[in-house]
N, C-alpha and C positions, 0 to 999 in steps of 0.2 A: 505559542511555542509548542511543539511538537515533541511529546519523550517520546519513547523507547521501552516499553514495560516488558518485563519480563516474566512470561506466564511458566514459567519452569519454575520458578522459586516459590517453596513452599512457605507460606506465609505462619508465622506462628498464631496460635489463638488470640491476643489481644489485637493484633494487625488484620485476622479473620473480620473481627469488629467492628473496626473501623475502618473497613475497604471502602473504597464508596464504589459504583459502580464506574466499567470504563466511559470518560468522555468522548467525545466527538473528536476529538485533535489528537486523543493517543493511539501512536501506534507499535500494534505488535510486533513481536519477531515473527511469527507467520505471517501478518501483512507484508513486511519486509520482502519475506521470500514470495509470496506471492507477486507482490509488484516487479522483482529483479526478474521473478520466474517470466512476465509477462510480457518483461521487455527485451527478454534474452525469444520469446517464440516470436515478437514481432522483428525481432532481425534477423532470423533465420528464417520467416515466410515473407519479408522483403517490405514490410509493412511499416518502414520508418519514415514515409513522407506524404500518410493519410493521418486525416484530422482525427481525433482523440474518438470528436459522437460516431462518427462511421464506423469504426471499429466495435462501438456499443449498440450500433443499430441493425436491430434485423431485416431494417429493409434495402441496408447496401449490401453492398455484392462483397466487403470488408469485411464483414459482418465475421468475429471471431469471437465462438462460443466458448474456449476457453478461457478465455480473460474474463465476459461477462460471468462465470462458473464460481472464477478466482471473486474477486472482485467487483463492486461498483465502477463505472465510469467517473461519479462524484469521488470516488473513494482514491481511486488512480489520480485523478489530475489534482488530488490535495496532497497527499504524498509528491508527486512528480513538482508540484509546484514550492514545497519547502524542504525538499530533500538535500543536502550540502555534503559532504565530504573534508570541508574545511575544518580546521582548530582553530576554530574563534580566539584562542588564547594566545593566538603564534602571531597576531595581525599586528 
């Protein structure tokens, strides 16, 4: 499962405490915007029907150092692959 953490909120000192550090599956609100920012430059440089590693790889001619800048390629297609919109509660 996938949060949503939110690094604007100042944690008070007993929460300081007991943070643990972030896991592997949470993701930030700058992830967030990183990923929407990355999918919003591959639709405006026309790059929505090349494979995810081309776009990671320096040695295609795809090759967009932006995103790799933003971002992992792991990091993008784990976001992109559990990302929903839905209200699970509404189903």
């Amino acid at each position: 499962m996938i949060r949503l953490i939110d690094l604007n909120v100042i944690p008070n000192e007993k929460q300081l405490n007991q943070r643990q550090p972030l896991i592997k599956n949470e993701i930030t609100i700058d992830e967030i915007y990183a990923f929407i920012g990355i999918l919003i430059l591959f639709g405006i440089t026309k790059k929505i029907h090349v494979r995810i590693d081309e776009l990671w790889s320096e040695k295609s001619i795809h090759f967009t150092p932006f995103a790799v800048a933003a971002m992992s390629r792991e990091r993008f297609q784990l976001i992109a692959l559990n990302i929903t919109f839905d209200d699970l509660g509404t189903s």
